[in-house]
C-alpha positions as CSV (number, residue, x, y, z in Angstrom):
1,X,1.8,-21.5,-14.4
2,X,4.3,-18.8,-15.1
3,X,4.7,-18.3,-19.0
4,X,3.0,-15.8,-21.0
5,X,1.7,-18.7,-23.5
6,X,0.4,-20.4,-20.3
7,X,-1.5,-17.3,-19.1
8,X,-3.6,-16.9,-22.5
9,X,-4.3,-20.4,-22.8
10,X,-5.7,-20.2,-19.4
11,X,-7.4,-16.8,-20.5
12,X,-9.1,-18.7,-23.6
13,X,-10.2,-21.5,-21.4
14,X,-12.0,-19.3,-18.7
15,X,-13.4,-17.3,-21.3
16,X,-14.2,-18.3,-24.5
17,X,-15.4,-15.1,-25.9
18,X,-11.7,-13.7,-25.7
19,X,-11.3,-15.7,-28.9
20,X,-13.5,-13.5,-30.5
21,X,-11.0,-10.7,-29.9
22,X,-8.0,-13.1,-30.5
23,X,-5.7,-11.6,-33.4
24,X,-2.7,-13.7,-32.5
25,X,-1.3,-16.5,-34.5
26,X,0.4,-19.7,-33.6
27,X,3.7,-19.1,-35.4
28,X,4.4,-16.5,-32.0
29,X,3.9,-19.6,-29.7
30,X,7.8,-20.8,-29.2
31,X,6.4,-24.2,-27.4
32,X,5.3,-26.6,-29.1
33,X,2.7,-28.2,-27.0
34,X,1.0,-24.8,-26.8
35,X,0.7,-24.4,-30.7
36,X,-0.9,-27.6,-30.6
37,X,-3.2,-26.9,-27.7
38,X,-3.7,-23.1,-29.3
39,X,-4.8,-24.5,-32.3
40,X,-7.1,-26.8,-31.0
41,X,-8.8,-23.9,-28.9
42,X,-9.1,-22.3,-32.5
43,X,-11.0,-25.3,-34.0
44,X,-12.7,-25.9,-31.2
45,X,-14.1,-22.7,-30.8
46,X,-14.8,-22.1,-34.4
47,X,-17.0,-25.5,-34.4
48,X,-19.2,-24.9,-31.2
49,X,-18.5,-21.3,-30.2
50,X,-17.0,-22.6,-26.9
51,X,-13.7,-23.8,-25.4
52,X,-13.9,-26.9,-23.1
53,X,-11.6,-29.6,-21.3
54,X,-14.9,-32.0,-21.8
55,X,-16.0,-31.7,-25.2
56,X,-12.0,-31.6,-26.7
57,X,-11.5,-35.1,-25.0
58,X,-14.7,-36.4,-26.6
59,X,-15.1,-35.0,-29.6
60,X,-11.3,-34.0,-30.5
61,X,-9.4,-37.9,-29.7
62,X,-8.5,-37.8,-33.8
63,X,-6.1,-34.7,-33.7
64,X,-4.1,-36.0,-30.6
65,X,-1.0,-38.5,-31.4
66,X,2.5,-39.3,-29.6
67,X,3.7,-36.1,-29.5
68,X,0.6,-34.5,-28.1
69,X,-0.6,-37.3,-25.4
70,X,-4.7,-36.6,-24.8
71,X,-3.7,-37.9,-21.3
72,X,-0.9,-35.1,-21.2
73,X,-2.7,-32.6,-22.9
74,X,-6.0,-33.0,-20.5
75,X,-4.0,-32.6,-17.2
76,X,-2.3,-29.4,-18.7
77,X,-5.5,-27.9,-19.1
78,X,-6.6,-28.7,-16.4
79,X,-3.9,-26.9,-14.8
80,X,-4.4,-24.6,-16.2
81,X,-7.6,-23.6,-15.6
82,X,-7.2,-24.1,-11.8
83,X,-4.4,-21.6,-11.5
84,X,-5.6,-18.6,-14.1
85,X,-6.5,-15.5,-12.6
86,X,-9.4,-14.0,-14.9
87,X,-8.7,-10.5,-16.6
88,X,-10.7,-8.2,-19.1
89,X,-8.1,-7.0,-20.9
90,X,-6.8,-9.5,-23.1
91,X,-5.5,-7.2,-25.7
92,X,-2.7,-6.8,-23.4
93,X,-1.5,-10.4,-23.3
94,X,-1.9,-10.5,-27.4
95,X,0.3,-7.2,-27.3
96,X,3.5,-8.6,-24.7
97,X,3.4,-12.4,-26.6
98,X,4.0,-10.3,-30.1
99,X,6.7,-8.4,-28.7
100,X,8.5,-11.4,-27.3
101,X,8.0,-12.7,-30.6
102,X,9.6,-9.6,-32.0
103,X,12.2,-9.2,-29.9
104,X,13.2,-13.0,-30.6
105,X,13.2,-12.3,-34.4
106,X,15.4,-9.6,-33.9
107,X,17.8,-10.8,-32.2
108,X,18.2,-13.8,-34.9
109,X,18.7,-11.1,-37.3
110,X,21.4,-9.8,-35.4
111,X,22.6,-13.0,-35.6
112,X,23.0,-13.9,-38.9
113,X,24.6,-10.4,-40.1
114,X,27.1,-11.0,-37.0
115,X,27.8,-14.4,-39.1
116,X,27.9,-12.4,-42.2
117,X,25.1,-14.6,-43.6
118,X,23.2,-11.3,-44.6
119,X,24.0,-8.0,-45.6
120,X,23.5,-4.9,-43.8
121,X,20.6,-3.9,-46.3
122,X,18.8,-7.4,-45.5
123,X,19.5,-6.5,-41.8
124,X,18.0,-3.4,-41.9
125,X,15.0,-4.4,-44.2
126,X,14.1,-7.4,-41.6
127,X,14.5,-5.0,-38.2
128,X,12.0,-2.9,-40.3
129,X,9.6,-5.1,-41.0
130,X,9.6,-6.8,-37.6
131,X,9.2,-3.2,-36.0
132,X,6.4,-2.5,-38.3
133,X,4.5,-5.0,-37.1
134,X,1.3,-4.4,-34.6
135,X,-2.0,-6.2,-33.1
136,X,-5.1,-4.3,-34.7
137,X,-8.0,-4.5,-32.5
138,X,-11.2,-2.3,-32.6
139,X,-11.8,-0.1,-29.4
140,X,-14.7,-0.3,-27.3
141,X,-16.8,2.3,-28.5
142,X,-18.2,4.6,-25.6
143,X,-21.6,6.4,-25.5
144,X,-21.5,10.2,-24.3
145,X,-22.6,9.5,-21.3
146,X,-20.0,6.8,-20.1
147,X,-16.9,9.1,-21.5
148,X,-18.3,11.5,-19.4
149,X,-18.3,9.4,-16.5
150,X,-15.1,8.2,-17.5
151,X,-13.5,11.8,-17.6
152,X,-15.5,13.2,-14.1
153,X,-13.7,11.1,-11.9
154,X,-14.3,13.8,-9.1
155,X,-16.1,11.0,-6.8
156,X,-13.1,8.4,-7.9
157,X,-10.6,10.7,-5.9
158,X,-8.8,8.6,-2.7
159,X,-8.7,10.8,-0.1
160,X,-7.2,10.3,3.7
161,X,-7.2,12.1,6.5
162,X,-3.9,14.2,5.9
163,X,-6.3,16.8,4.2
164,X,-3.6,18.9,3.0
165,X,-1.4,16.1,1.4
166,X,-4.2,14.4,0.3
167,X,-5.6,17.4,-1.8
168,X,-2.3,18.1,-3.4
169,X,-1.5,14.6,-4.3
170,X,-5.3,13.7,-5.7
171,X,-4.4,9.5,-5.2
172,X,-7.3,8.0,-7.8
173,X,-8.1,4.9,-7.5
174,X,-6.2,2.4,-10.1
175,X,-2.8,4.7,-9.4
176,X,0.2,2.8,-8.5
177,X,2.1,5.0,-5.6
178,X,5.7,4.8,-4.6
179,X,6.4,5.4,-1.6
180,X,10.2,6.0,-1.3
181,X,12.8,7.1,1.3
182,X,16.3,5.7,3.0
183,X,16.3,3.4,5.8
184,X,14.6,4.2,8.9
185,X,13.2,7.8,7.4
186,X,9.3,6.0,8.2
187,X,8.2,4.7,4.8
188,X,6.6,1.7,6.4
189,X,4.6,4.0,8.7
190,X,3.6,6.4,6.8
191,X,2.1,3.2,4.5
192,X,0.4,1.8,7.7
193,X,-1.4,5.2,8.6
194,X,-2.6,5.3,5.1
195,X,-3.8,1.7,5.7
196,X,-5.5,2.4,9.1
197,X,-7.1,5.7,7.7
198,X,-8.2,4.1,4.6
199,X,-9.7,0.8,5.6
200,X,-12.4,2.8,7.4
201,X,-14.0,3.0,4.2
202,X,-12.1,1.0,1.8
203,X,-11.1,-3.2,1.6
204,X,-7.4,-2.8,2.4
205,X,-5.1,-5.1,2.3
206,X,-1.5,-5.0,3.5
207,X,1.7,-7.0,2.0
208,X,4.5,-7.3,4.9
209,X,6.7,-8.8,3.7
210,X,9.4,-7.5,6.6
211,X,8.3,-7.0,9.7
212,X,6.1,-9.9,11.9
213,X,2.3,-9.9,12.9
214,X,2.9,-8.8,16.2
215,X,5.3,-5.8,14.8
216,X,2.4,-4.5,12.3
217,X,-0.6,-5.1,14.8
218,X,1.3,-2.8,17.3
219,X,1.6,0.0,14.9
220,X,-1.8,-0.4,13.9
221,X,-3.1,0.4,17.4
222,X,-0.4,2.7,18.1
223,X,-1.6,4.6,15.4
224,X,-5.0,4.4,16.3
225,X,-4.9,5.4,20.1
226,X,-1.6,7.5,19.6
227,X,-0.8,5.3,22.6
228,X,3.1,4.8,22.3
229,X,4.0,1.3,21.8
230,X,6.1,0.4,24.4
231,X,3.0,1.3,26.6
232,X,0.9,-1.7,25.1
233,X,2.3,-4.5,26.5
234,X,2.7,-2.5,30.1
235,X,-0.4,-1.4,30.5
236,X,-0.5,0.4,34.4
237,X,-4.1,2.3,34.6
238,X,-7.6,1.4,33.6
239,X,-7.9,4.1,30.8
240,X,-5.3,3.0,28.6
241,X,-6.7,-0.6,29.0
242,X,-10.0,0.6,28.0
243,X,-8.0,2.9,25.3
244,X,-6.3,-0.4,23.9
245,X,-9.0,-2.3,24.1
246,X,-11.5,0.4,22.0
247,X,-8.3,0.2,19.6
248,X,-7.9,-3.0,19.1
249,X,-11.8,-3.2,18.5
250,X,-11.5,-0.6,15.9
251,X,-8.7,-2.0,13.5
252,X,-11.0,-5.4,13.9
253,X,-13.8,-3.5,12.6
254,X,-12.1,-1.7,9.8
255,X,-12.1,-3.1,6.6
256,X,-8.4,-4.5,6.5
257,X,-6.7,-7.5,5.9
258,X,-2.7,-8.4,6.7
259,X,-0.5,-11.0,4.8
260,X,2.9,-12.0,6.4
261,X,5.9,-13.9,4.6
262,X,7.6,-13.6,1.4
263,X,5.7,-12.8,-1.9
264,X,5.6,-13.4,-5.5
265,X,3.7,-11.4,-7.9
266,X,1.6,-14.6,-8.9
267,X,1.1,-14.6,-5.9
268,X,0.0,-10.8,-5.2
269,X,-2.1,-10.8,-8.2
270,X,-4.3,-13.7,-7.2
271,X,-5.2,-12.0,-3.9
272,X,-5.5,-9.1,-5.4
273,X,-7.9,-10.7,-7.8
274,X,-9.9,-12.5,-5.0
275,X,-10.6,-9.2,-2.8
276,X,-11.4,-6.9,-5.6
277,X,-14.5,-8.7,-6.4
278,X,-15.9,-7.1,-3.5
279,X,-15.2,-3.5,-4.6
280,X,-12.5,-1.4,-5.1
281,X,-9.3,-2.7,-2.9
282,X,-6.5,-0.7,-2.0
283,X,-3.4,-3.1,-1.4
284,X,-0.1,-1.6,0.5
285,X,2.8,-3.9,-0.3
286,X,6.1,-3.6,1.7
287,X,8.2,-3.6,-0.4
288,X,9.4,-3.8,-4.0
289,X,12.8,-5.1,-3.4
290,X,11.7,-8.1,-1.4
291,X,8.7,-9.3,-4.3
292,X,10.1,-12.8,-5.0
293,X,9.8,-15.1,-7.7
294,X,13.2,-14.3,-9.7
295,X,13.6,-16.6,-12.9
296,X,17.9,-17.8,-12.7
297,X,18.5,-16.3,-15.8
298,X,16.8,-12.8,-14.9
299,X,19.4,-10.0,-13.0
300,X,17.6,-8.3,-10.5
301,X,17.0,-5.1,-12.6
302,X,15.2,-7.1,-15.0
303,X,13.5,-9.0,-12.2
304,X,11.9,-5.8,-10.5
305,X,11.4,-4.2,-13.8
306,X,9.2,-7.1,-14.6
307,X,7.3,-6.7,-11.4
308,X,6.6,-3.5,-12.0
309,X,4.9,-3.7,-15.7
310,X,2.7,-6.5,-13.5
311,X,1.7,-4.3,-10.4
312,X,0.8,-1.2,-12.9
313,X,-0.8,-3.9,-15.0
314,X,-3.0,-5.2,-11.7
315,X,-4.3,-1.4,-10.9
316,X,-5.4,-1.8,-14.6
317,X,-6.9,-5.4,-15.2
318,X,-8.3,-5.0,-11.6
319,X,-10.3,-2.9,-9.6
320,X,-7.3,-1.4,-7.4
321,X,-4.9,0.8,-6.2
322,X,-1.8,-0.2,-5.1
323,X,0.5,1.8,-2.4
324,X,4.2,0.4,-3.2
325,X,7.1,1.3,-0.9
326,X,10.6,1.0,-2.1
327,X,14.0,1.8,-1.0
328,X,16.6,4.5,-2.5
329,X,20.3,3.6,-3.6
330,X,22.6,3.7,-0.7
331,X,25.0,5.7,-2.3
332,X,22.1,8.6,-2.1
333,X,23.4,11.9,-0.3
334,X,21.2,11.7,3.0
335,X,21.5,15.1,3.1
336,X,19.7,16.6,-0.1
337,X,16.3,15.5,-1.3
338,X,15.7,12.1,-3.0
339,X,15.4,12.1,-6.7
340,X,13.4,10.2,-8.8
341,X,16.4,8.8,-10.6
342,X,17.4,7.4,-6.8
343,X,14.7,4.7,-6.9
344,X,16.6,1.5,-6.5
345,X,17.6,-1.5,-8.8
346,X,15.3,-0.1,-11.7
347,X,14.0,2.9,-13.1
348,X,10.4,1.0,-14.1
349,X,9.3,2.4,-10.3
350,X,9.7,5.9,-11.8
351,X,7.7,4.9,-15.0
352,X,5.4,3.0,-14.4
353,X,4.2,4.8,-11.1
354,X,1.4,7.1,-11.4
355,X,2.4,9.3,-8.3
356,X,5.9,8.9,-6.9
357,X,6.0,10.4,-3.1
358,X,9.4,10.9,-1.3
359,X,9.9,11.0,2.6
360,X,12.9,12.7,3.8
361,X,14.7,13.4,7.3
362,X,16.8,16.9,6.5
363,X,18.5,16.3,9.7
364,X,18.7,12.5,10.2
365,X,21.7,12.6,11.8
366,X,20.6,14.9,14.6
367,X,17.1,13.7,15.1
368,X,17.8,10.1,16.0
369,X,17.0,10.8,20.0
370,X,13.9,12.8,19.3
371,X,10.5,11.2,19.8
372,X,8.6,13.4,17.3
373,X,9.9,14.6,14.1
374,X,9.6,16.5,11.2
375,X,9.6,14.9,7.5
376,X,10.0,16.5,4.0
377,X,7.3,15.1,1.8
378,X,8.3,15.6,-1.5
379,X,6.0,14.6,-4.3
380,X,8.1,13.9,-7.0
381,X,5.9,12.8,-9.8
382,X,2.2,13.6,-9.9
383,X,0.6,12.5,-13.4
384,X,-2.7,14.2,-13.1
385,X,-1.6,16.6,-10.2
386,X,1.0,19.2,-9.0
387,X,4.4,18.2,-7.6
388,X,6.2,19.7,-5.0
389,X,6.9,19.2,-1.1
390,X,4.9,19.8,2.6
391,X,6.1,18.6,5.5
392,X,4.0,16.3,8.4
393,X,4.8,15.8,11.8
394,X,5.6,12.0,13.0
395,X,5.7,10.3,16.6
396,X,7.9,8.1,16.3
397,X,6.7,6.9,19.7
398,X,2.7,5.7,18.5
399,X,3.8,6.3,14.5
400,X,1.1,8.4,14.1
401,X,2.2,11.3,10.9
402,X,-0.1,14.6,11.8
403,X,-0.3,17.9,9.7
404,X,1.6,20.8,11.0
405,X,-0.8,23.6,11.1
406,X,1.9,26.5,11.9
407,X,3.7,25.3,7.9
């Protein structure tokens, strides 16, 4: 199930009540199957207040014919309602399917002045009246004492244990953070001390979608001992066995959970659904550029711009934050600071990101032999918060970043 006509049937089936909310009509369903099956939900729902596989094969066998097979029909919906991954925001699906619907409309305006079957006025008057359209829906009204839980979101605050960092940047949860930098700067350990730090007393989940099991699991106890890496797998004295070991006891006990191999964002969003019903999850994914699932006829700009609507759209349906890293344009000067216009394949990581942070080597070239560095981290965009730059220390031999108290 990949169609946005797919999802709210699903959406309708799991939860009948969104029909109460439903403002849509079936003239912006494009397939025809999904009309059909859209207005059945409508009948449906208006004769028994419920939407069901069981009672439309029983009570509905009239309204099917050879174009809409019950046979067919049944094993869609059953699909269907196997792969949907329940939201609470429906408005939101209402909203995208009437501006596909829009957009298509449009365009066949476009069309038929380019054929000079209307005139510019009729153009004009059409775009208008498309434009003008919008789904009305009534908000959830709010008591005082809700909005003013809503607003104090002191206690919703993430923080870590880069005190200094984590006071300026303010992460709350259901922000989307970009994590951005050049190759080999540290992006992908700077995410896995967050992770480590965090799962103490979050559900974390990490997205690797680049390195192996063994690759991330080494890190994660490198970080946690600030035993150097290459020292884990030659272990010569009884403390660092018993310093291992007391590591790798720790990330077990932590709250944190690694997925390996290539990733959709179907396929993101489910597990994402799955853990948050636990609690707030924090998910790390690594990173935007290798998110799979490209339709043929999409260009990768319009790929990753897609993902990104989704991911800020997850933080939102869900209860989550999400920690994205992504990669700069390789013709960026490795020299000056990163700028949020740098952010490669799209510009949706600058928009749709709550918080965009930057990690930057001023003097990559010289600092290739060191063992312990110092990186620029530049927050870039800060939607509730300040922006500007610090600077953290970072072994590269254990991967461990550390605040420099002398800056």
């Amino acid at each position: 199930m990949n169609d946005l006509e797919d999802e709210i049937l699903g959406l309708l089936l799991l939860n009948p009540d969104f029909m109460k909310q439903c403002v849509i009509s079936d003239e912006l369903f494009l397939n025809g199957t999904n009309k059909f099956i859209f207005n059945l939900f409508k009948q449906q729902y208006s004769d028994s207040k419920t939407i069901s596989i069981v009672g439309l094969a029983e009570n509905y066998k009239h309204v099917f014919n050879d174009n809409f097979k019950i046979n067919e029909i049944i094993s869609k919906l059953s699909e269907l309602m196997s792969e949907v991954i329940p939201v609470n925001n429906f408005s939101y699906y209402q909203e995208t399917l009437l501006a596909r619907y829009i957009q298509n409309k449009i365009l066949h305006v476009v069309d038929l002045y380019k054929n000079e079957k209307i005139s510019t006025e009729e153009m004009l008057d059409q775009i208008h009246k498309f434009e003008s359209m919008s789904i009305k829906t009534e908000a959830g009204k709010k008591s005082a004492e809700e909005i003013f839980k809503l607003i104090n979101s002191k206690n919703k605050s993430i923080k870590f244990r880069l005190k200094k960092l984590s006071d300026y940047v303010d992460v709350k949860e259901q922000d989307l953070v970009v994590i951005g930098a050049r190759p080999s700067v540290g992006k992908t350990a700077f995410m896995l001390n967050l992770f480590e730090d965090l799962s103490k007393k979050y559900n974390c989940i990490f997205f690797s979608m680049e390195m192996s099991e063994i690759q991330i699991y080494r890190r994660l106890v490198s970080i946690n001992t600030a035993i150097p890496i290459k020292c884990l797998n030659m272990i010569e004295t009884d403390y660092q066995r018993e310093a291992i070991e007391s590591g790798c006891k720790n990330i077990s006990n932590n709250n944190l959970k690694v997925y390996f191999g290539g990733q959709t964002i179907r396929n993101l969003k489910r597990t994402i659904a799955n853990e948050s019903k636990n609690g707030h999850v924090i998910a790390f994914i690594d990173y935007a550029g290798l998110i799979g699932g490209k339709n043929s006829n999409q260009s990768i700009y319009e790929h990753l711009t897609s993902v990104l609507k989704e991911l800020r759209r997850v933080t939102l349906d869900f209860d989550c934050t999400i920690f994205l890293a992504a990669q700069l344009n390789r013709n960026a000067d490795d020299k000056k600071e990163p700028k949020l216009s740098e952010l490669k394949e799209t510009g949706e990581l600058e928009q749709s990101a709550t918080e965009v942070i930057f990690l930057h080597n001023e003097n990559f070239e010289n600092t290739q032999s060191l063992k312990e560095i110092e990186l620029s981290i530049i927050i870039a965009k800060n939607r509730d918060g300040k922006t500007g730059k610090t600077k953290l220390k970072y072994n590269r031999e254990n991967q461990r970043f550390e605040e420099i108290t002398k800056y």
